[in-house]
C-alpha positions, 0 to 999 in steps of 0.5 A: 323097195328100199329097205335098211336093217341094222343089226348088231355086228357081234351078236346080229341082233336086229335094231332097225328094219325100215323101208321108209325113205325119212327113216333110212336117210335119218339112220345114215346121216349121223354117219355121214351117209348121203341117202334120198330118194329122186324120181326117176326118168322114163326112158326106152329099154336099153338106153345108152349110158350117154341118154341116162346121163343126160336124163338126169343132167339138173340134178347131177350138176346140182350134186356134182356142185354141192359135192365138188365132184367133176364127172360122172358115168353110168354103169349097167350089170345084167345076168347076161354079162360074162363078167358078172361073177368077176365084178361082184367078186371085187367089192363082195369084200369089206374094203374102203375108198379114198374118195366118196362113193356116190351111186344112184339106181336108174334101174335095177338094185344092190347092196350097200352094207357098211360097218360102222361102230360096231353095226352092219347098216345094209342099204338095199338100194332100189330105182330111184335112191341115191346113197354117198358113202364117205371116203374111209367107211368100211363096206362092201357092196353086193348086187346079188347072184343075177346083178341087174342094175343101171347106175350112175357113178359120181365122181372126183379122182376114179383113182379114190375107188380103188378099194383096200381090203380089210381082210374081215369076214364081216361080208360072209358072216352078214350077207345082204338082206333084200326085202 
């Protein structure tokens, strides 16, 4: 179930928890953060990124038009991976990007917690959402000890996804909330 707690980054005093999809879209959208929920598409377990992509082909070329993006890929973490510690470790951090980060949850979920105005805004995004972070948005994204997720990455320059660091410790003092 999706879920976006807003709390207070100085005191952690909470000013919203909700698991309603209109709710988390209307306290993201004056930041700018694309957040809806799509069906999602049965397929077999374990299907290959290549069937998950075209599962979702109508909808990607309709986003990918509106939002100028010129490709996108499918991403799949398991507790199986070698290097999950190593990937999870990267974008633990509060950093940003050049470009939008554009995310959508096949399967699986995480964490997209962002520190905007003087709020952390941690979006617990499950199967079915789709979440655009704006480029320059300081956040970091955290899918847990045991990651398990299939996701379909949108995107114009992979370049923009370098992250920069900020160097807060925002990140260990509000670790992600899962409902």
């Amino acid at each position: 179930m999706s879920l976006l707690t807003v709390r207070d980054a100085d005191t952690a005093a909470e000013h919203l928890r909700t698991t309603d999809p209109l709710e988390i879209s209307a306290a993201l959208a004056p930041l700018g953060i694309r957040f809806e929920r799509w069906d999602v598409t049965p397929l077999p377990a374990g299907a290959s990124a290549d069937a998950v992509l075209e599962a979702y082909r109508p909808r990607l070329d309709t986003l990918m038009g509106e939002t100028g993006a010129g490709t996108a890929d499918v991403i799949k973490l398991d507790p199986s991976h070698p290097q999950k510690d190593a990937m999870r470790q990267k974008f633990l951090s509060e950093h940003t990007h050049t470009e939008d980060e554009v995310r959508f949850f096949h399967a699986g979920s995480g964490n997209f917690v962002l520190h905007v105005d003087g709020r952390i805004y941690d979006a617990h995004c499950t199967a079915g959402d789709l979440i655009s972070v704006p480029a320059h948005v300081t956040h970091w994204f955290d899918a847990g000890a045991a990651p398990d997720f299939t996701v379909l990455r949108i995107f114009t320059d992979m370049t923009g996804w370098t992250p920069h660091y900020t160097g807060s410790d925002l990140a260990e003092r509000f670790p992600a909330i899962v409902a």
